[in-house]
PAROBA-894522 format. One record per residue (C-alpha): residue number from 1; x, y negated, z negated. Coordinates in nm, 3 decimals. Each point is the difference from the previous one (the first is absolute). Example, Ala and Ser with C-alpha at 12.3 -4.5 7.8 and 13.67 -1.06 7.14 Angstrom:
% PAROBA-894522
1,1.230,0.450,-0.780
2,0.137,-0.344,0.066
% end
This chain:
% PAROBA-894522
1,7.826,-4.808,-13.984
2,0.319,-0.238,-0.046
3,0.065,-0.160,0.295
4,-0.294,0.060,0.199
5,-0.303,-0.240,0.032
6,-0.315,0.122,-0.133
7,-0.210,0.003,0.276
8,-0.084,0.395,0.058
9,0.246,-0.007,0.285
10,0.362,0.094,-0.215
11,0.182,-0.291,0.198
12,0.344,-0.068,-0.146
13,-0.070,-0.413,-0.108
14,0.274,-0.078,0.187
15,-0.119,0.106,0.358
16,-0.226,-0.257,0.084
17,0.271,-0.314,-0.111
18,0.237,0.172,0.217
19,-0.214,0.030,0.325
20,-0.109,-0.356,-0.073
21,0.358,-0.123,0.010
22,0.101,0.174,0.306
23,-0.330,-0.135,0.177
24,0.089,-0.327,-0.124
25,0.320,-0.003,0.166
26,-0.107,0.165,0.324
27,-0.338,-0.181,0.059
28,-0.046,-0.311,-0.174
29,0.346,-0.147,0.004
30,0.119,-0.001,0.347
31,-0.375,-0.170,0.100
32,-0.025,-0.242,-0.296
33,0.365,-0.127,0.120
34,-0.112,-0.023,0.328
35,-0.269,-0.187,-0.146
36,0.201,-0.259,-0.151
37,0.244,-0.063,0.250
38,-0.288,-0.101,0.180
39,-0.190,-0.229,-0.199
40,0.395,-0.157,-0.073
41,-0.022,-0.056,0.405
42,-0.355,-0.143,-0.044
43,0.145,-0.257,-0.284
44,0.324,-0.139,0.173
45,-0.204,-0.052,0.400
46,0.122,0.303,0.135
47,-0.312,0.102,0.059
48,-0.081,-0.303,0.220
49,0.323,0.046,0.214
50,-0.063,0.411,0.067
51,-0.395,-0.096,0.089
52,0.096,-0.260,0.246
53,0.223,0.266,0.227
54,-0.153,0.106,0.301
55,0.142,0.282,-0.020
56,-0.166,0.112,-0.301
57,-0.343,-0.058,0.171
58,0.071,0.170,0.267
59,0.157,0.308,-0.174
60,-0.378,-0.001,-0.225
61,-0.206,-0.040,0.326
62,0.207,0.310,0.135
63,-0.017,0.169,-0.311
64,-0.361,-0.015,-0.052
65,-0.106,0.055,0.402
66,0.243,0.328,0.029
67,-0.152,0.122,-0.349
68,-0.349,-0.033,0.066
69,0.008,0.131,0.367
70,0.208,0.298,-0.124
71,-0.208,0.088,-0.249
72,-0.282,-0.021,0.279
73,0.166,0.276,0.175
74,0.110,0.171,-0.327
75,-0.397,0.045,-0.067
76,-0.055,0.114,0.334
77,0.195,0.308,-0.025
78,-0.026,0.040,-0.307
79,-0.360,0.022,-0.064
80,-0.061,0.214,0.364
81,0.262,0.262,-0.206
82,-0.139,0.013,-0.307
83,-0.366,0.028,0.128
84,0.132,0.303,0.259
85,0.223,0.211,-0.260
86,-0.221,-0.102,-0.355
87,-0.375,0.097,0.190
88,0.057,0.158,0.276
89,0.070,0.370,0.090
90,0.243,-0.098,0.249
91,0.346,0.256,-0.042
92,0.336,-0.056,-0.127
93,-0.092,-0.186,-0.249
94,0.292,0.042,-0.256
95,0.256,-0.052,0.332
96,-0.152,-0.318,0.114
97,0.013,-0.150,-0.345
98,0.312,0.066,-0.084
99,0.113,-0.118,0.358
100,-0.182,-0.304,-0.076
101,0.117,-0.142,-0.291
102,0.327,0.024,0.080
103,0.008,-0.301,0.153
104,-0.011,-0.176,-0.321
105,0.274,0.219,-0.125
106,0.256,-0.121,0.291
107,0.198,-0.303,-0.060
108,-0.175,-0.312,0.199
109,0.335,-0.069,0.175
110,0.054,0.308,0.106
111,-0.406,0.008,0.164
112,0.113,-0.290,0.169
113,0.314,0.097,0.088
114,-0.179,0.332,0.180
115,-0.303,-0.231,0.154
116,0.299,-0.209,0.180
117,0.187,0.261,0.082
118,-0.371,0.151,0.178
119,-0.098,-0.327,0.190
120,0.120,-0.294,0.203
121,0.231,0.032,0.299
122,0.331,0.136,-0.172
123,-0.187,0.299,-0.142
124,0.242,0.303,0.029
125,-0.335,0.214,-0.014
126,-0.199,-0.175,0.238
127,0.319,-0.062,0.243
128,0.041,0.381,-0.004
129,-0.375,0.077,0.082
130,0.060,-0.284,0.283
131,-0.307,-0.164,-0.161
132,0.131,-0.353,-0.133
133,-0.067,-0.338,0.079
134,0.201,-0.181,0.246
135,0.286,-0.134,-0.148
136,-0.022,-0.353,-0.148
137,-0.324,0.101,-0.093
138,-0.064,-0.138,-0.432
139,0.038,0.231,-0.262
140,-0.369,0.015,-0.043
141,0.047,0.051,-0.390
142,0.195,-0.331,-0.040
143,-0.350,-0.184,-0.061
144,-0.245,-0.060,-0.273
145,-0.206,0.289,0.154
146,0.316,0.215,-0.036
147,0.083,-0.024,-0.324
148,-0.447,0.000,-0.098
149,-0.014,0.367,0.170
150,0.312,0.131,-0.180
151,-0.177,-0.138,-0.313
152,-0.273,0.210,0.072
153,0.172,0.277,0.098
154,0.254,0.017,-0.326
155,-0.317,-0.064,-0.244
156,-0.311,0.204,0.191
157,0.047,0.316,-0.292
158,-0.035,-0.274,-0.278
159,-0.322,-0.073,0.157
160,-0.080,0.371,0.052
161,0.105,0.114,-0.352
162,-0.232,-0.305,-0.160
163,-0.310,0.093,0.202
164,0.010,0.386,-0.043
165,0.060,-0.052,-0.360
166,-0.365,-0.145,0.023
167,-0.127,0.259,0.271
168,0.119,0.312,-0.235
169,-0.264,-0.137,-0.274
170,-0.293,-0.090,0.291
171,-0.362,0.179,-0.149
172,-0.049,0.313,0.143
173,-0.311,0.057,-0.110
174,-0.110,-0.368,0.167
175,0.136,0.133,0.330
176,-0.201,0.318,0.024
177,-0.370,-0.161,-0.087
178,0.099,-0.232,0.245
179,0.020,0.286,0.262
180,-0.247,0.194,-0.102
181,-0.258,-0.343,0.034
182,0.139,0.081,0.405
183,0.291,-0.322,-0.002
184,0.208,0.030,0.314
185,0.361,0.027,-0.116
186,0.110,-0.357,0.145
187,-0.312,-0.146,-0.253
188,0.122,0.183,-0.267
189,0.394,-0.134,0.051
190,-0.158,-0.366,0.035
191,-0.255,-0.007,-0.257
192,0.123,0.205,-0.289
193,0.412,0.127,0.053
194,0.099,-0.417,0.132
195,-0.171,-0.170,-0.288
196,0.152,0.195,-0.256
197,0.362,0.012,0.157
198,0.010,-0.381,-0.022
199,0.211,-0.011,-0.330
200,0.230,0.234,0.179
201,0.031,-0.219,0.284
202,0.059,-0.308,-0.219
203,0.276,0.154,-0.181
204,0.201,0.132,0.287
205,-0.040,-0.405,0.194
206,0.105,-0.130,-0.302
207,0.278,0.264,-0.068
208,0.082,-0.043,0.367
209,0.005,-0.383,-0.022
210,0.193,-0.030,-0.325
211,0.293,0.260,0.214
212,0.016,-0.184,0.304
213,0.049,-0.325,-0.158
214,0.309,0.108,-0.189
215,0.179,0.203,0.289
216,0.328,-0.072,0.035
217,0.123,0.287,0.306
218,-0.215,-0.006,0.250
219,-0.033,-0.436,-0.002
220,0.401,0.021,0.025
221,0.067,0.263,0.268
222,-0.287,-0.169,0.218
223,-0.045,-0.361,-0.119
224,0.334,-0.141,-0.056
225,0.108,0.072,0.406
226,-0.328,-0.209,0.098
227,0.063,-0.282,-0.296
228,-0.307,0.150,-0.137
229,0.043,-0.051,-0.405
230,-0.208,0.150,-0.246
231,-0.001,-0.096,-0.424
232,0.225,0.245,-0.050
233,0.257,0.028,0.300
234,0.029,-0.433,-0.069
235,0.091,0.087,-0.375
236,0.285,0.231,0.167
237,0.056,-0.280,0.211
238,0.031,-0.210,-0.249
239,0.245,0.201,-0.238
240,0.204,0.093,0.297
241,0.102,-0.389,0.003
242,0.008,-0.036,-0.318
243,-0.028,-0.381,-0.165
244,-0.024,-0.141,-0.332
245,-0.350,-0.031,0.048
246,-0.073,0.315,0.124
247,-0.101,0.184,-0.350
248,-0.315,-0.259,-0.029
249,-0.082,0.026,0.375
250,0.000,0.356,-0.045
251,-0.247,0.034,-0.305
252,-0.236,-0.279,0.215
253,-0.020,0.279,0.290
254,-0.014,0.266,-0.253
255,-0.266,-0.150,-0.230
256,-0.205,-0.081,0.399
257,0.057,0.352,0.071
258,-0.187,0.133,-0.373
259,-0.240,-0.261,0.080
260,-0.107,0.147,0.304
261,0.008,0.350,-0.113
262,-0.200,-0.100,-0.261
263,-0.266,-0.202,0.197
264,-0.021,0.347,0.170
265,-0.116,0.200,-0.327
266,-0.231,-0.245,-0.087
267,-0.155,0.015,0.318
268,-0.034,0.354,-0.021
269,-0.125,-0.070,-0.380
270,-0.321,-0.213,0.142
271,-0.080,0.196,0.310
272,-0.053,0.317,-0.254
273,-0.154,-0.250,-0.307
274,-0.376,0.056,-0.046
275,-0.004,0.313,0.146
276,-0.065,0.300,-0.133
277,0.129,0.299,0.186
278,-0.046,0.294,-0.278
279,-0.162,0.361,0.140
280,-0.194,0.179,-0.183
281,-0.006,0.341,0.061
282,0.266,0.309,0.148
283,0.308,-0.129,0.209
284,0.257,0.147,0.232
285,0.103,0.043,0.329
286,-0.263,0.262,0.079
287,-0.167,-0.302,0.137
288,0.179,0.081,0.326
289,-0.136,-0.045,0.366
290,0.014,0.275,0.236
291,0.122,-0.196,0.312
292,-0.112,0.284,0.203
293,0.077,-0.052,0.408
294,0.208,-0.363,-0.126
295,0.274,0.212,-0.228
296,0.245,0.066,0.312
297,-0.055,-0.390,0.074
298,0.083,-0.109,-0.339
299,0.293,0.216,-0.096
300,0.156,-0.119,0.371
301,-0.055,-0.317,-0.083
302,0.151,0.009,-0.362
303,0.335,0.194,0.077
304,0.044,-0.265,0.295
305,0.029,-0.240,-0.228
306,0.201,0.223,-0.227
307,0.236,0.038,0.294
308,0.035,-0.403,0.092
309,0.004,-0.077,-0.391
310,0.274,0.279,-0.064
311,0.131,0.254,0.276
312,0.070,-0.279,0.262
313,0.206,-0.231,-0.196
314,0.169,0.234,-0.125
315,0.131,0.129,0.300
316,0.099,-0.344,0.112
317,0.170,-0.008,-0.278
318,0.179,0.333,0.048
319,0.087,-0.133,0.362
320,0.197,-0.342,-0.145
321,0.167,0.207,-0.215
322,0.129,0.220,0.291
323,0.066,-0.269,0.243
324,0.298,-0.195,-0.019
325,-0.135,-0.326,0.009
326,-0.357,-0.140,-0.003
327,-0.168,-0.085,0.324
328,0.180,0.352,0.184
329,-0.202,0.275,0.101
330,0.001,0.324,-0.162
331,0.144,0.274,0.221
332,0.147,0.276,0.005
333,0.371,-0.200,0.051
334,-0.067,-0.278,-0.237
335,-0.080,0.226,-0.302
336,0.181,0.013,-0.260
337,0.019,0.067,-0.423
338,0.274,-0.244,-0.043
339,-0.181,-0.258,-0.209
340,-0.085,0.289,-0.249
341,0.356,0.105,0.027
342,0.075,-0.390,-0.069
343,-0.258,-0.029,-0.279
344,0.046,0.318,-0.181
345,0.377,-0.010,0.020
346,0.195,-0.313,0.107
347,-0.174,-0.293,-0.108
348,0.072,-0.100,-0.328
349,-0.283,-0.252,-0.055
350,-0.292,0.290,0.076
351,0.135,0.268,-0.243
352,0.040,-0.261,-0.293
353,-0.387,-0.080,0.113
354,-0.067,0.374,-0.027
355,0.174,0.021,-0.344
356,-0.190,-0.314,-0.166
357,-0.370,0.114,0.117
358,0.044,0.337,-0.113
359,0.191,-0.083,-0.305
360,-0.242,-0.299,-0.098
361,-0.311,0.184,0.126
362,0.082,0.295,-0.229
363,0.117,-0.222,-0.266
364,-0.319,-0.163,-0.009
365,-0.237,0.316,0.074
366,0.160,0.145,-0.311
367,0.075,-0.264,-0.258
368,-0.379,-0.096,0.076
369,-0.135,0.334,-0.067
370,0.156,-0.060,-0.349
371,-0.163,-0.307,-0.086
372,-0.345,0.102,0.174
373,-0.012,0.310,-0.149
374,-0.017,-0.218,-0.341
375,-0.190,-0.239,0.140
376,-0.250,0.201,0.077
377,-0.021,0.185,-0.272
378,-0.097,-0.314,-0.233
379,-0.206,-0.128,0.261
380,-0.240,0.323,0.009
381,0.008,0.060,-0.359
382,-0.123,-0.355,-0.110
383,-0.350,-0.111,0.115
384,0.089,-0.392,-0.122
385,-0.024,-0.313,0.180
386,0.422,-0.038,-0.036
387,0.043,0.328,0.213
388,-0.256,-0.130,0.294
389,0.203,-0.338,-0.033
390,0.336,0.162,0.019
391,-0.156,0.207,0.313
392,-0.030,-0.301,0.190
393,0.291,-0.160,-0.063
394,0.181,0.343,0.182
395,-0.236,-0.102,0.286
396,0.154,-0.297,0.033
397,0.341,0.056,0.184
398,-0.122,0.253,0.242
399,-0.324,-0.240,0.100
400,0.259,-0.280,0.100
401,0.124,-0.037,0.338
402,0.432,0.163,-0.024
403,0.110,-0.310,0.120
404,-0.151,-0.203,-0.339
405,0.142,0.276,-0.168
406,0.348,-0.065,0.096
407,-0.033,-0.303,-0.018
408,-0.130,-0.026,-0.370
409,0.312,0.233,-0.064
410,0.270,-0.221,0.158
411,-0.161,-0.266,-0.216
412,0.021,0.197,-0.316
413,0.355,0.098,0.063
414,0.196,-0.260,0.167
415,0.154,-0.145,-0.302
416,0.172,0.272,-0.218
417,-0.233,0.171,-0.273
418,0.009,-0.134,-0.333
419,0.231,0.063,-0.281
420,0.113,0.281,0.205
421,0.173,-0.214,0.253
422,-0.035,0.239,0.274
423,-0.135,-0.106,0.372
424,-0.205,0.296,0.131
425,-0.018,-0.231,0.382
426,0.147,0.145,0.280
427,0.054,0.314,-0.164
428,-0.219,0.289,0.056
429,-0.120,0.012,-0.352
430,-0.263,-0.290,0.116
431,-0.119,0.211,0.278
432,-0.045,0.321,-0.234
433,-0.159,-0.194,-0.258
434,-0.258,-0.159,0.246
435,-0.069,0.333,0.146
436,-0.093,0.089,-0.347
437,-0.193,-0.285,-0.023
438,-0.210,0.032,0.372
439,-0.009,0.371,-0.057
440,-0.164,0.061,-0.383
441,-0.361,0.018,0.122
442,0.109,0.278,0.277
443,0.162,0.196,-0.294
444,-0.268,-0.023,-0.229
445,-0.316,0.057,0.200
446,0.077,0.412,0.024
447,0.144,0.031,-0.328
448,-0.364,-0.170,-0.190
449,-0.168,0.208,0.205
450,0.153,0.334,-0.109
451,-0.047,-0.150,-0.330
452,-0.356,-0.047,0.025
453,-0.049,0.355,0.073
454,0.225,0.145,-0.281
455,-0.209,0.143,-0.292
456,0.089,-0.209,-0.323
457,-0.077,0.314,-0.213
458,0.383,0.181,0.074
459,0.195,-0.295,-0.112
460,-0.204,-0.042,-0.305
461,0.073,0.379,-0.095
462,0.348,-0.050,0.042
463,-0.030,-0.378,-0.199
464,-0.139,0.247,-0.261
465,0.252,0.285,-0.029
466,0.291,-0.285,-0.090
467,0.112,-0.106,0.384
468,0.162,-0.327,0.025
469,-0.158,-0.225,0.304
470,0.325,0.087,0.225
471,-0.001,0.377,-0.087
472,-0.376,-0.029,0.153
473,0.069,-0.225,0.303
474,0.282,0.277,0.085
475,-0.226,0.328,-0.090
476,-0.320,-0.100,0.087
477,-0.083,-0.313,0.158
478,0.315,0.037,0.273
479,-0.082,0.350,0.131
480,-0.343,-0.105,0.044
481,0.072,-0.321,0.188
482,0.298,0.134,0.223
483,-0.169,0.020,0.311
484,-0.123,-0.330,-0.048
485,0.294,-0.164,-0.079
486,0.212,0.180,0.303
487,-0.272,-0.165,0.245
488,0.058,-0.305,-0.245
489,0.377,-0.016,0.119
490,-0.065,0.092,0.387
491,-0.245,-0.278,0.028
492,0.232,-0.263,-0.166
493,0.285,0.160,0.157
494,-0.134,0.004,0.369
495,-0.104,-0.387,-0.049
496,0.329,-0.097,-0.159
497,0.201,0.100,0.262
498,-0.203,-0.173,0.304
499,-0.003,-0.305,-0.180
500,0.101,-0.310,0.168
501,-0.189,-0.313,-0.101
502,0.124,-0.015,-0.339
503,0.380,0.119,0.072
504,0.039,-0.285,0.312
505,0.016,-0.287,-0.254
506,0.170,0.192,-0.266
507,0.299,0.212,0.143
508,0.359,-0.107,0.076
509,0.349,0.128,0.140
510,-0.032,0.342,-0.087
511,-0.356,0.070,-0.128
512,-0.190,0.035,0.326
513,-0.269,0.226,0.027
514,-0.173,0.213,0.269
515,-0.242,-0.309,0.054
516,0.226,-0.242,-0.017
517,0.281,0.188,0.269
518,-0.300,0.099,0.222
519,-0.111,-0.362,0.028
520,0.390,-0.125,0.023
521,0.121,0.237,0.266
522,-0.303,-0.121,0.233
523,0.040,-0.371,-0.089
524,0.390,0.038,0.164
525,-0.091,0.181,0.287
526,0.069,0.353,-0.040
527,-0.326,0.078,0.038
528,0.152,0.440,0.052
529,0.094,-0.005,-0.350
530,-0.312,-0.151,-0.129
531,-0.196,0.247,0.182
532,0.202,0.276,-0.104
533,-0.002,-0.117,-0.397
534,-0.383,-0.030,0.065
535,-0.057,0.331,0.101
536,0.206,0.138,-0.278
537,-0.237,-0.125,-0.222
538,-0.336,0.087,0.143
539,0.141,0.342,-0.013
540,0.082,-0.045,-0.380
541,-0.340,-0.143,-0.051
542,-0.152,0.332,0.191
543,0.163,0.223,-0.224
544,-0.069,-0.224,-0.349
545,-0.358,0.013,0.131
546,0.017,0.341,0.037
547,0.124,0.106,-0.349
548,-0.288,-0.198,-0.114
549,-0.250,0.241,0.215
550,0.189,0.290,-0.179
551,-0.074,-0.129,-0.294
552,-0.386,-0.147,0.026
553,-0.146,0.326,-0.109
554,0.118,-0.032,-0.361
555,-0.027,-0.363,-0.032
556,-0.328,-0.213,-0.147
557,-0.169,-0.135,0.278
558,0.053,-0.288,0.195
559,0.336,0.011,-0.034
560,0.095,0.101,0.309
561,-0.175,-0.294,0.195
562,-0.025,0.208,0.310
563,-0.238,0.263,-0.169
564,-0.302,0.037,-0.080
% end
């Protein structure tokens, strides 16, 4: 028993010590220095000076009208798709849900990128249908309401996946009586199925809310052109002409940013306080309605909006990557696959981009699987108060809008480290070791739950016939998790390497990533290439997606978010 702590659970005593360290450094230092840059800006007036900007005002009043009328539309579609594929018989269901949440999975730059490319009156797409506006017409999407409905749009499946978390546990039993007393269905919905899907609701608003405040791509492809500035496109702002006071000004928006995010929660905290929402009883989706004569209406109507949230833009997308400049009609003369030529095999700047995301999103998918794999083995083992504590704290990063992240990074790292005398800033080593940072939580959440499901019982045998702890993890506990741990590195992978709002305050000459060329090559004009980078990557998202569906049958669920 050297070694181990006696708790019945044969954990080597170092374990826990070592995942406390390593959450230490990833989740409580770069926040706690944000922290106290910030209160040093409170003590010496800079406070004062960053509060009296009008442009900070107006960048909160933007922030907070675009957030709360996206996640408006965001509960709109949202709930009608997760009432319609959760309780409904209507068909397809595994199709439209995967086609659904991969909205969330595409980079917000590159949805904006394709809903520019679809409307206004230089729309390849629409010019080639003969169908756009007149030209000098606005971009309509160069408003408020522009940038609120892409909102929506991008964060719609966190709303669906929140409510039909809820809907999956609704009381079948409670259903049925009420049918059999003769409820019409529409009573039924209101009085029994609404009620009880308000704490799903809540969460995905909030969820929603919390997102749209800290989005960094779609504010900057469609706010910046109309001097529209959001929190986090003025902290680019901001660090793009860079001062001596810019650090302090910085954690001020930052700090305004958490504090909104955080008024959010607690909303969402009181609207669900005093409430008890607990069934009693079976649950499952054989609560469904039979929508009878209405089921050709309703599955019309959903893979429309499938087709205007998805298909369409990224077609317009297709066509400015095939036309030679933006604002010419797609034909059968002006097509063309030179900008893939150029961005697969001339330009310089977009293969370096390629090599960073796929080198730092693997990086981090695997290096992460190595810590969360030990994390989460301590974590399920002990039942103390110091595990639930350390549980939160990996929370932490991944609840915080990128932009604070990077932010609280540049902070820690600006100076060169201690005793070490080594300056991790403009290096890519701060961009891999905030990805680590942002991206724990998505490593860990598969992993604990193939942990939760492992039977204690086959380590214990092996514990007892002389195995050390890392003969066990590689014999026993390993195998078991695999499949796990392989969705585990997809999901952190596939996120990694879309990633922008993190990697636009942190990269340099050289470390560019997909994100961060995407957003570049449509900020100078060459609005073909960005297209064609863009739909590169949707088509790498696809097929990450994909591998996922492969692998859903063997994996614990809810890992796959697109499943049941």
């Amino acid at each position: 028993m050297h070694g181990y702590i006696k708790t019945g659970n044969s954990q080597p005593a170092w374990l826990f010590s070592f995942v406390v360290i390593i959450v230490l450094i990833l989740s409580v230092l770069p926040p706690a220095r944000l922290a106290m840059v910030g209160i040093a800006a409170f003590a010496d007036g800079g406070v004062i000076t960053v509060l009296s900007e009008r442009s900070l005002w107006s960048a909160t009043y933007y922030t907070i009208v675009t957030a709360i009328l996206g996640t408006i539309i965001s509960l709109a579609i949202g709930c009608l798709f997760a009432f319609l594929l959760t309780l409904t018989d209507i068909r397809a269901k595994g199709p439209l849900s995967f086609f659904f949440v991969l909205p969330m999975m595409i980079p917000p730059q590159v949805t904006a990128l394709a809903w520019v490319q679809m409307s206004g009156p230089s729309s390849p797409l629409l010019k080639a249908l003969h169908i756009a506006p007149p030209l000098g017409s606005p971009q309509p999407l160069y408003s408020v309401g522009g940038i609120a409905l892409l909102y929506g749009v991008q964060h719609a499946p966190l709303v669906y996946l929140a409510l039909r978390a809820g809907l999956m546990t609704l009381p079948r039993d409670g259903v049925e009586a009420a049918r059999l007393s003769g409820a019409f269905s529409l009573r039924v919905f209101r009085d029994i199925i609404l009620p009880l899907s308000l704490p799903g609701i809540i969460a995905g608003a909030a969820i929603s809310f919390v997102s749209c405040t800290g989005n960094f791509g779609i504010p900057a492809i469609l706010g910046i052109p109309a001097s529209i500035f959001t929190l986090p496109t003025l902290i680019f702002t901001k660090f793009s002409a860079f001062t001596s006071r810019t650090f302090g000004d910085v954690a001020v928006l930052s700090a305004i940013i958490a504090i909104i995010s955080v008024v959010g929660l607690m909303i969402q905290d009181r609207a669900l306080r005093g409430r008890d929402y607990r069934v009693i009883g079976l649950s499952g989706v054989s609560a469904a309605f039979e929508l009878g004569a209405w089921r050709l209406a309703f599955t019309s109507l959903v893979w429309a909006i499938l087709f205007f949230m998805l298909a369409a833009p990224f077609f317009a997308l297709v066509a400015g990557a095939l036309v030679p400049a933006y604002g010419v009609p797609l034909t059968f003369k002006t097509m063309s696959l030179h900008a893939f030529e150029e961005i697969l095999f001339r330009q310089a700047v977009t293969r370096t981009a390629f090599i960073n995301s796929l080198s730092l999103a693997g990086a981090t998918a695997l290096c992460l699987l190595v810590i969360t794999v030990l994390a989460a083995y301590t974590l399920t083992r002990r039942k103390d108060a110091a595990s639930r504590i350390v549980s939160s704290l990996i929370e932490i990063p991944y609840s915080l809008p990128g932009i604070v992240m990077a932010v609280c990074f540049i902070l820690v790292f600006a100076a060169p480290i201690p005793f070490l005398h080594v300056s991790l800033y403009g290096t890519i080593w701060i961009i891999l070791i905030a990805y680590f940072s942002s991206f724990f939580a998505v490593s860990l959440k598969p992993v604990v739950s193939a942990f939760h499901q492992l039977d204690p019982a086959l380590e214990e045998a092996a514990r007892l016939s002389g195995a050390g702890f890392f003969r066990r993890l590689a014999d026993i506990i390993v195998p078991l998790i695999a499949p796990a741990a392989g969705a585990s590195v997809i999901l952190v992978f596939l996120i990694a390497c879309n990633e922008l709002t993190i990697s636009a305050l942190l990269w340099s000459a050289g470390t560019q990533t997909l994100g961060v060329a995407i957003y570049n090559l449509d900020d100078s004009g060459s609005s073909d290439l960005a297209s064609a980078l863009s739909v590169l990557v949707v088509l790498m998202v696809v097929v990450l997606m994909l591998l996922l569906e492969l692998l859903a049958k063997r994996l614990p669920k809810g890992v796959v978010p697109w499943r049941g």
